[in-house]
N, C-alpha and C positions, 0 to 999 in steps of 0.2 A: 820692178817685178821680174820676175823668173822665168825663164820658156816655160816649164811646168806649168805652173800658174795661170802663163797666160793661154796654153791652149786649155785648160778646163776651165776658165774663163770662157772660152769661144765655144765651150761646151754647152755651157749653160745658154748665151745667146741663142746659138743655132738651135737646141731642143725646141727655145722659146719661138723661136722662128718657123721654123722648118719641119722641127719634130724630128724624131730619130731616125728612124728610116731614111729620111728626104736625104737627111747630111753625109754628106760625102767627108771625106778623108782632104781631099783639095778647098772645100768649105771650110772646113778646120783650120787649116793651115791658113788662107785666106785671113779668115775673121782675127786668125791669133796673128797673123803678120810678120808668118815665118814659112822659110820652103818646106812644100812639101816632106823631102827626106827630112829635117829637123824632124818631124813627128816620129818618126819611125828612130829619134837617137831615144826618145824617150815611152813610147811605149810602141805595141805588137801593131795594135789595128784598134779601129772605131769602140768595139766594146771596151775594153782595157780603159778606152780614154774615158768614157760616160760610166764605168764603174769608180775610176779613179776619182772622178767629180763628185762623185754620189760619195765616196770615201771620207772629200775635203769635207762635203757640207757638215755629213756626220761629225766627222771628229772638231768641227768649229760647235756645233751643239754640243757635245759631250764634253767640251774645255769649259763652256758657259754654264752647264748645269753644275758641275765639279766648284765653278766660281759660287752660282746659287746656294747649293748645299753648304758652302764653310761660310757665308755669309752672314749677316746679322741677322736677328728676328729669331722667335721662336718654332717651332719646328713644324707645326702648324700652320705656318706664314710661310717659310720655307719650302713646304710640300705643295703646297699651293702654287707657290713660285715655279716650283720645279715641274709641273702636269701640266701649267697651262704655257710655258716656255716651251716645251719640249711638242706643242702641236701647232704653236703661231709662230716658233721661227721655221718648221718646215711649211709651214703652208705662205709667208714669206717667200723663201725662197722659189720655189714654183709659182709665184703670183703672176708671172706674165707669160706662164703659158696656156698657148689658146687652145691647143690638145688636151684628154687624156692622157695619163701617164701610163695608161696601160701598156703601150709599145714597145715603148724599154723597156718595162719590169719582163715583161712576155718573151721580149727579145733576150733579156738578161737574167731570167729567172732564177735559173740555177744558183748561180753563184751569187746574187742578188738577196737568195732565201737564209745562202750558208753566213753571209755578211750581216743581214737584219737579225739573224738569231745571238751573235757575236754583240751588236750594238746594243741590242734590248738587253741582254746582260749586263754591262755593263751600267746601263741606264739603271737597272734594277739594281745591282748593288750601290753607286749615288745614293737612291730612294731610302735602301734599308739600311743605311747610316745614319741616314737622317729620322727616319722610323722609329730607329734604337733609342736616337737621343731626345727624340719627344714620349715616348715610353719612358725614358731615367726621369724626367722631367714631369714628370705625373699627368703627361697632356694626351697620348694616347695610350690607345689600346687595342691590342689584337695579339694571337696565335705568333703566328712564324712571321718574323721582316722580312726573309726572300720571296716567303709567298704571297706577301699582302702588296710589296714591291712590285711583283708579277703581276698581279691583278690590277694594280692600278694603271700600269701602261697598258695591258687589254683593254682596259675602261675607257683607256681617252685615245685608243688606236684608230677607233670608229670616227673618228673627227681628223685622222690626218689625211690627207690628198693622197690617195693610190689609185683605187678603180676611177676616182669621178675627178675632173676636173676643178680648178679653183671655181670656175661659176658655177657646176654645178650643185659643190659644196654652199654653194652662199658666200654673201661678202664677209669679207673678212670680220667684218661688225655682227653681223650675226652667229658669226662661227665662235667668237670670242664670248658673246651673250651666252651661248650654249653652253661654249666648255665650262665657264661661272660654273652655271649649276651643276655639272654634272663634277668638276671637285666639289661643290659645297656639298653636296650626295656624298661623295667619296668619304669625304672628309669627318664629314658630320658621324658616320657610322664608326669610327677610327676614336672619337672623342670619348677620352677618357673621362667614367660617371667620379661623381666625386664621394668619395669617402663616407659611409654613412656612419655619424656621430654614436658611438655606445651610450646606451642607458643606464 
């Protein structure tokens, strides 16, 4: 493993520990099991590092969704795939913390809002590839792929971990129950009618 690596590693530990605020700069360095200065070869200060973390997790979901979408199954099984991945691998990764995440996002706002706008596009063009090809495929239907793509990560944004805590979200079993329905919802309204036979 990497120094990189390993202090956003100690990132994610210490959020789960400590929480943002608590963690110091010498925590960091501590838990990743490197001096002090090391930190500062690789980034500025404390935020830098918990944005850079927040960067890793993203781009590991958006390499796994990119894998989903060219995957087998039809595009409907696909999409599926892709909405209910894209809220239980981050609610995953936050699973052992005993905070809100409010702190960090609060603390990180800014540049946190210019980042999630950046990811959710992305996410949304994935979607409306995969949209397209279940539209060629006589299985869905709707308007516009960027904007049906848009709506559906709004739709299942209400189930990923930001203001509430993983406990206050429900266990993971419940949250999984939920999001079912709420693609089979998504989904079901997407389903292309079939063909009505001429007389």
């Amino acid at each position: 493993m990497n120094t990189r690596d390993a202090i956003l590693d100690a990132a994610g530990v210490l959020l789960g520990r400590y929480g943002y605020h608590k963690t110091t700069m010498d925590d960091l360095a501590t838990e990743a099991g490197i001096a002090r200065r090391t930190l500062y070869l690789h980034f500025r200060c404390k935020d830098d590092i918990f944005l850079a973390r927040i960067d890793r997790v993203v781009e590991r979901l958006l390499a796994e969704e990119k894998r989903i979408a060219d995957g087998p199954g039809d595009a409907r099984k696909r999409l599926a795939q892709l909405l209910t991945h894209r809220v239980v691998y981050r609610l995953d990764v936050v699973k052992d913390y005993a905070k809100s995440l409010d702190e960090i996002f609060a603390a990180l706002r800014s540049p946190y809002l210019e980042r999630r706008s950046a990811w959710f596009a992305v996410e949304a063009t994935v979607l409306a590839r995969v949209l397209e090809q279940g539209r060629a495929a006589g299985l869905l239907s709707f308007e516009d792929a960027g904007e049906t793509a848009r709506a559906l990560i709004s739709a299942t944004n209400s189930l990923i971990p930001y203001s509430l805590s993983t406990k206050e979200l429900g266990s993971r079993r419940e949250i999984e129950r939920t999001l079912a329905r709420v693609v089979a919802l998504l989904l079901g309204g997407l389903r292309a009618e079939p063909a009505k036979k001429k007389r």
